[in-house]
C-alpha positions in Angstrom: 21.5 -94.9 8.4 17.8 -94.3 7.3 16.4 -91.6 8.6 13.2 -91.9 10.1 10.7 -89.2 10.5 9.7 -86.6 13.7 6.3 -86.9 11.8 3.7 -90.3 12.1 1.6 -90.6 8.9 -1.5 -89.1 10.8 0.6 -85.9 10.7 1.3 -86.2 15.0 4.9 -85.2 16.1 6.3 -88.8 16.5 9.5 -88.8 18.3 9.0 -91.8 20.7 11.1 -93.8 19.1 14.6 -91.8 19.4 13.9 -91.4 22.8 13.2 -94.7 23.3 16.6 -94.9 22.1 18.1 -92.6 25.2 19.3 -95.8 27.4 19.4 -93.1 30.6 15.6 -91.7 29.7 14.3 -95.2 30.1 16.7 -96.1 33.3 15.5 -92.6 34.8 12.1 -93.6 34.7 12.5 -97.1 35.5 11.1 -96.1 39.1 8.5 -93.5 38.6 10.7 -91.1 40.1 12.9 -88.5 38.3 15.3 -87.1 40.9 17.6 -83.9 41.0 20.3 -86.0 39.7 18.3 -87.4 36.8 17.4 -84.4 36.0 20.6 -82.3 36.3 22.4 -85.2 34.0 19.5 -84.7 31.4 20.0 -80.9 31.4 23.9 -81.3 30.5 22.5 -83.8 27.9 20.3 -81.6 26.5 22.9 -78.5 26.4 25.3 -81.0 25.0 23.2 -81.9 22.2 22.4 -78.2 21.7 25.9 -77.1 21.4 26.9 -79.9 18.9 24.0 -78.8 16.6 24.1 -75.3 17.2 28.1 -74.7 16.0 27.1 -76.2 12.7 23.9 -73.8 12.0 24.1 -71.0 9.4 21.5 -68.1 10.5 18.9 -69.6 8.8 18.8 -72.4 9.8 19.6 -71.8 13.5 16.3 -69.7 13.6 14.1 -72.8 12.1 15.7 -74.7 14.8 14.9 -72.7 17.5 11.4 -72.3 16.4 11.3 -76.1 16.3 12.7 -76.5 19.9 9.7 -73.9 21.2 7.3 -75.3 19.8 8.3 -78.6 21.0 8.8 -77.2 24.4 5.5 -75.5 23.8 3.6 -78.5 22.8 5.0 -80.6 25.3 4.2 -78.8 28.1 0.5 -78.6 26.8 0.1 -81.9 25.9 1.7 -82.7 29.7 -1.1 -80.4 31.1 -3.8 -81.7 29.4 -3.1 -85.2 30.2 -2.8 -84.3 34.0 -6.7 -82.5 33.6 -7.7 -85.6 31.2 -6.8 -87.5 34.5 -8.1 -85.4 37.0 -11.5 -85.5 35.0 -11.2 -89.5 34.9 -10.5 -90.3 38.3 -13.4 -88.0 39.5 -15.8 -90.5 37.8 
């Protein structure tokens, strides 16, 4: 399989294709509502994932990972709040 890139060719982080490959992302959202249950089966997806990667790491490595996944978690929780204020400063027009 190719591998495709976490990286657009404007240098963005450009990961909305694999998860528009997560079948239960796109049926979790399918409403506009994530629930406790959505969210609880996401977690053990997510620490699922993380184990299966983490087993394999060599120190090195596991350290550039876990820079990646703050700075992911980072970015993503900015980019979340500034679309929220981008909206806020919208709908006040």
């Amino acid at each position: 399989m190719a591998r495709t890139s976490w990286i657009d060719d404007d240098s963005h982080p450009d990961l909305d294709a694999h998860v528009g490959n997560l079948e239960h992302f796109a049926a979790s959202l399918a409403d506009g509502v994530i629930d406790d249950q959505e969210l609880a089966t996401q977690e053990k997806n997510l620490v699922g994932a993380m184990r299966a990667v983490e087993a394999g790491l060599s120190d090195d490595q596991h350290a550039k990972v876990t820079k990646l996944l703050a700075e992911l978690t980072a970015y993503s929780v900015m980019r979340t709040l500034h679309e929220m204020a981008q909206a806020r400063v919208q709908g006040k027009r």
